[in-house]
C-alpha positions as CSV (number, residue, x, y, z in Angstrom):
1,X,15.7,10.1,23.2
2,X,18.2,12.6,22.0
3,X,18.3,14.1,18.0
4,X,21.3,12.0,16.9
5,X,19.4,8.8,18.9
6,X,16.3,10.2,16.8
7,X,18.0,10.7,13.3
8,X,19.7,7.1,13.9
9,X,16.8,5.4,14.0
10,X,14.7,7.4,11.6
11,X,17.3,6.8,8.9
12,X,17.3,3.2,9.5
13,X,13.4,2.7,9.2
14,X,14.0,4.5,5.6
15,X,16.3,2.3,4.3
16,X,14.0,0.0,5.6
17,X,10.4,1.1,4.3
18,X,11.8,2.9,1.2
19,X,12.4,-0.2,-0.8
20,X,11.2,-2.2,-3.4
21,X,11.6,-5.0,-1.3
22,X,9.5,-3.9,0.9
23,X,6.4,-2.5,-1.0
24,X,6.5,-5.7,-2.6
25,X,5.1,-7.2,0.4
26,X,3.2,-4.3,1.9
27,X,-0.6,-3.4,0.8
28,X,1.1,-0.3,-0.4
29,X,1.6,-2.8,-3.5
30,X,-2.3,-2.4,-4.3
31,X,-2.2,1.4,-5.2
32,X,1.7,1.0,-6.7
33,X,0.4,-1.4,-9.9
34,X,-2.0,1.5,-11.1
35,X,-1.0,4.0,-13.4
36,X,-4.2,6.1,-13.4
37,X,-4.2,8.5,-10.4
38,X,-7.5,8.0,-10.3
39,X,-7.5,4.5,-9.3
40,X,-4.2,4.9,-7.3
41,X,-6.4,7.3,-5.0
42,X,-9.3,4.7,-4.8
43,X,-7.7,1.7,-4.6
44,X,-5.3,2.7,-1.9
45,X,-8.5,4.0,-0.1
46,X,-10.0,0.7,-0.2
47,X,-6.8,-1.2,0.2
48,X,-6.9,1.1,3.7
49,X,-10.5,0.3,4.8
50,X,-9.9,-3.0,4.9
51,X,-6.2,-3.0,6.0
52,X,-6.5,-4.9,9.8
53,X,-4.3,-8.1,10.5
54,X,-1.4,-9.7,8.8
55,X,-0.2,-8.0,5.7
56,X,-0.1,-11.2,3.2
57,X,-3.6,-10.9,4.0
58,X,-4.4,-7.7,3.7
59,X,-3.0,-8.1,0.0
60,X,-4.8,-11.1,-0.9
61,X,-8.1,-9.6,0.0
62,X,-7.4,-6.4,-1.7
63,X,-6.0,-8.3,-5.1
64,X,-9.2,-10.1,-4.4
65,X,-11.5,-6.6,-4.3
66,X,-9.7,-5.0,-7.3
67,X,-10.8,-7.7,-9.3
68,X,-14.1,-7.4,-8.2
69,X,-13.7,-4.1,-9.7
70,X,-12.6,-5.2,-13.0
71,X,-8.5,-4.0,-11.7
72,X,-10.1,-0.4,-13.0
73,X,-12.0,0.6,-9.6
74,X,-12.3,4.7,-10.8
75,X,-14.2,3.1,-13.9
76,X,-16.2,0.9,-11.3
77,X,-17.4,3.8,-9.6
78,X,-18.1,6.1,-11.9
């Protein structure tokens, strides 16, 4: 694969990825609804741990674990 070949398709996935659209859907939701960069860091650690299999489900079960945590998952483990 040649640069230009390279770039082309590069550029492509980031108008891709690097939506709303798409985080919407993504488990990289989970971390995106905190403010706190405390529980940005934890929750998209979490979100990761557990991220195997089909995305819708990925997010369900993270939604699911945040609440477990009270949506405040630094507070949790502190």
């Amino acid at each position: 694969m040649n640069k230009k070949t390279l770039k082309d398709l590069l550029d492509t996935k980031v108008l891709q990825f690097n939506s709303p659209d798409f985080i919407s859907e993504d488990p990289i939701a989970i971390p995106h609804s905190f403010r706190k960069k405390e529980d940005i860091e934890i929750s998209g650690f979490l979100t990761a741990i557990i991220s195997w299999g089909n995305r819708k489900m990925i997010i369900r079960n993270a939604l699911k674990m945040m609440e477990l945590l009270d949506n405040a998952p630094y507070d949790f483990i502190i």
